[in-house]
Steps between C-alpha positions, in 0.01 A plus 500: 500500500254721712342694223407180254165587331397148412568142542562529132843684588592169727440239328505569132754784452730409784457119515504477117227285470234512182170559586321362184737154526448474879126528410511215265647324733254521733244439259660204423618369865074554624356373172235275662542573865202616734726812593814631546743768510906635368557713868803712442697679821765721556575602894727706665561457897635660741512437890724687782521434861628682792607328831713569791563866427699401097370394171478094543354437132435654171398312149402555236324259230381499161306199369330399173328224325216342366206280568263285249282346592216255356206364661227212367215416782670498830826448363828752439773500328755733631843611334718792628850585462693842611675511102253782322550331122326321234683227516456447899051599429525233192607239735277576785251477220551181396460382900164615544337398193522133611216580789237560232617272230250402351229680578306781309366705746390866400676798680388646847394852415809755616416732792262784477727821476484835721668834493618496856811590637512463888884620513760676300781333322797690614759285648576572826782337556708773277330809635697487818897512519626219708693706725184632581337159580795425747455829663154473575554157715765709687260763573245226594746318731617833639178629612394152613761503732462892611156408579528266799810460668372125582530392107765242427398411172412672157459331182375680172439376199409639147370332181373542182438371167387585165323218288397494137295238351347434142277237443427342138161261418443330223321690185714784601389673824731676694498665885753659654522640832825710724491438859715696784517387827707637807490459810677640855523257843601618855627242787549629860645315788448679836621340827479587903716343684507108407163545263497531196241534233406637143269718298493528101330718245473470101331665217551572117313412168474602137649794516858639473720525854398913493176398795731367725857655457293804716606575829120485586488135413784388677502652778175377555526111400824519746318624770231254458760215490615646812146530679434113413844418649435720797173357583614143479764597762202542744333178377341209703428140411244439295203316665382158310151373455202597272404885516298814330769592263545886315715503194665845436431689176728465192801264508294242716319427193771267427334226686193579296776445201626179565207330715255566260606674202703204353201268526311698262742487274325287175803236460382383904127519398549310170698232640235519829873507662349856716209508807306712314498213172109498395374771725421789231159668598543360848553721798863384637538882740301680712253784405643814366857334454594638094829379371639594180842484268536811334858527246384820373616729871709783307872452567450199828770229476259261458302638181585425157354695153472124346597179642803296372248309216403892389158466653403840652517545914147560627281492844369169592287450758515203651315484832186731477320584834587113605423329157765319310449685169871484317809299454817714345602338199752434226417433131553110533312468860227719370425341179521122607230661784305658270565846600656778460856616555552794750866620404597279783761322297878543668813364464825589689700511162559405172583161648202454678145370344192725543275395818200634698704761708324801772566874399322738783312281725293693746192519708295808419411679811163495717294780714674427818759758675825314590435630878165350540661127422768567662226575835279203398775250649512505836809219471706413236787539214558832307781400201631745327774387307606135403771333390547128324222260450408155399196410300342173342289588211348146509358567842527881540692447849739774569731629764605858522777671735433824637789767511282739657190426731328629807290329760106665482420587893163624533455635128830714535819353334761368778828416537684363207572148503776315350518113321062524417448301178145444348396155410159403285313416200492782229147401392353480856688842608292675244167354668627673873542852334284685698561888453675604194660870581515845234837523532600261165862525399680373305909375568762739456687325193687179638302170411679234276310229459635127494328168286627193344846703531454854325459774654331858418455796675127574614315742716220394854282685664231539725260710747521394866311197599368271789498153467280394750718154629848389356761308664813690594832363573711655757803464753320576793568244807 
């Protein structure tokens, strides 16, 4: 199914469904209702993983189904079922109609319509033979190994998928979008003598497998597994206590993700569930600290050509130069605000309701070199790379684990130090940036994003920056 022209194809000449009885239905189902939406989806999967020098895993998945949904005030009525019918869209139908019975609400107006097209259609998961595929780990764990004779572990993995959606208002609008995603992931265990440690490396996007199926790519996201794993093998404890703090450029920008990204979400803000609840026009971050969400970054894993209610993906900016100027919103969020939606509207799959969900979250960059900040601390914590964290949106508190950090001696990075975790309050962080660097990047295509249970794959990023104070965990005696 790689060379499907429209959604059309999917769901009306292969499912068999009738377009102008599935409209009626519709019609019918939201007759009264504030808003709502028929979201159609077809997906194919794919996912192999190489461990211990042999093929541990391969699947392979292919999933359809169907949402409606209904929604009066602050109210939803959701009905989905993976049966692509009449019959199974008649009886959701007659679920969701009781939220609005009733009532005689006019329409929301459908979303404004574009001509964009941030990444082809082509499904990427047939372009490549799958004896291919497995030979491609091998190489990886083979030259993994040749590398460093004190590797004991490799694991690679490769996904992808290829999604297509259709989504159906009532009155008869339709938008339809076709969404690849793939995706490559290197593990490396290294050991000398009793120690052992790891390094890892991922990357992907929209795009077919062709960008990193190159011996190029590889070669170098093994070797920089292998670099992190070797420079943890020479790792000290991390000291504990409240320090100057630089954050790397690029993947780092997760923290900015989940410590302050999901409290502007507009569900938190409407409910006054998020820190920054009532602080629009207020300054909540330092001077010259910009962050935006932008879906429309050609072929990142994070962008979308419309969100999953058809609204078109677009650039919000939600921090300007330390004032709180924009919340990322859905169509129900936005309207029971009194704003207006940003093609912010996600949902993990046909069985999942629409919610306020991040796309490309980033910090724009500043006028500052990343050697000058870097020289400004004379002690302190350069992280590089993180792993897990832990945030409450309610308070903004988060803790983050490093996977990659050196102490600051003197304004010249250290040694690297092993166990540092950062602890703080996403709103006050933003007050204690101090330099923002000119070296903004963004992440190199690994982000899925976790809320209320779904999850969707989204892009961080970020220039290099000094936080002037911020408590840091560490193992240190």
């Amino acid at each position: 199914m790689s060379q499907i022209a429209t959604t059309d194809d999917v769901f009306f000449n292969r499912a068999g469904l009738d377009r102008p009885r599935l409209q009626s239905i519709v019609d019918e189902a939201l007759h009264g209702a504030d808003d709502g939406e028929l979201f159609l989806e077809y997906c194919q999967s794919e996912s192999l993983s190489f461990d211990d020098g042999r093929l541990k895993s391969a699947c392979f998945d292919a999933t359809q189904g169907f949402g409606l949904r209904s929604v009066a005030g602050e109210a939803a009525g959701y009905a989905h079922a993976s049966e692509l019918s009449e019959e199974a869209i008649r009886r959701a139908a007659e679920t969701v109609r009781a939220v609005h019975t009733g009532r005689d609400s006019p329409m929301a107006a459908g979303p404004n319509r574009t001509n964009q097209r941030l990444y082809g259609e082509i499904n990427p998961l047939a372009e490549m033979p799958f004896d291919d595929k497995v030979r491609l780990l091998a190489d990886i764990d083979a030259y993994a190994r040749g590398r460093d004779p004190r590797v004991r572990q490799v694991t690679a993995s490769l996904a992808g998928s290829w999604q297509a959606i259709q989504i159906l208002r009532a009155g008869g609008e339709r938008t339809a979008d076709i969404r690849p995603l793939v995706r490559l992931n290197v593990s490396v265990v290294v050991a000398d003598g009793e120690r052992m440690e790891s390094g890892s490396y991922g990357g992907g996007g929209r795009v077919l497998y062709d960008g990193l199926i190159t011996p190029d790519y590889w070669h170098a996201a093994v070797d920089e597994a292998l670099r992190q794993a070797v420079v943890n093998l020479d790792s000290v404890a991390a000291p504990a206590g409240e320090m100057a703090v630089v954050l790397g450029a690029g993947w780092p920008g997760i923290l900015l993700h989940e410590a302050i990204g999901h409290g502007l979400e507009g569900d938190f803000n409407r409910k006054k569930t998020s820190a920054f609840a009532g602080l629009m026009g207020q300054q909540v971050a330092a001077r010259g600290v910009t962050v935006v969400d932008d879906g429309t970054i050609g072929d990142r894993r994070g962008s979308l050509t419309i969100d999953d209610e058809g609204t078109p993906s677009q650039c919000t900016t939600l921090i300007e130069d330390g004032t709180l100027v924009g919340y990322m919103q859905d169509r129900q969020n936005a309207r029971l605000m009194g704003m207006t939606p940003t093609g912010n509207g996600r949902r993990q799959s046909y069985a999942h309701i629409p919610m306020p969900r991040m796309t490309n979250t980033y910090m724009l960059g500043g006028d500052r070199s990343p050697e000058e900040i870097l020289s400004s601390v004379k002690s302190g914590l350069y992280a590089v790379n993180f792993g897990g964290g832990q945030v409450d949106i309610t308070s903004g508190k988060f803790v983050f684990s490093c996977t990659e950090a050196y102490l600051i001696e003197n304004g010249r990075k250290g040694p690297a130090v092993k166990g540092a975790s950062l602890i703080g309050n996403g709103p006050d962080v933003l007050t204690r940036v101090s330099m923002v660097g000119n070296d903004m990047a963004l992440d190199h295509g690994i982000g899925t994003c976790g809320k209320e249970g779904q999850g969707v794959p989204v892009g961080v990023g970020q220039p290099t920056l000094k936080i002037d104070r911020l408590t840091v965990g560490g193992t240190a005696a």
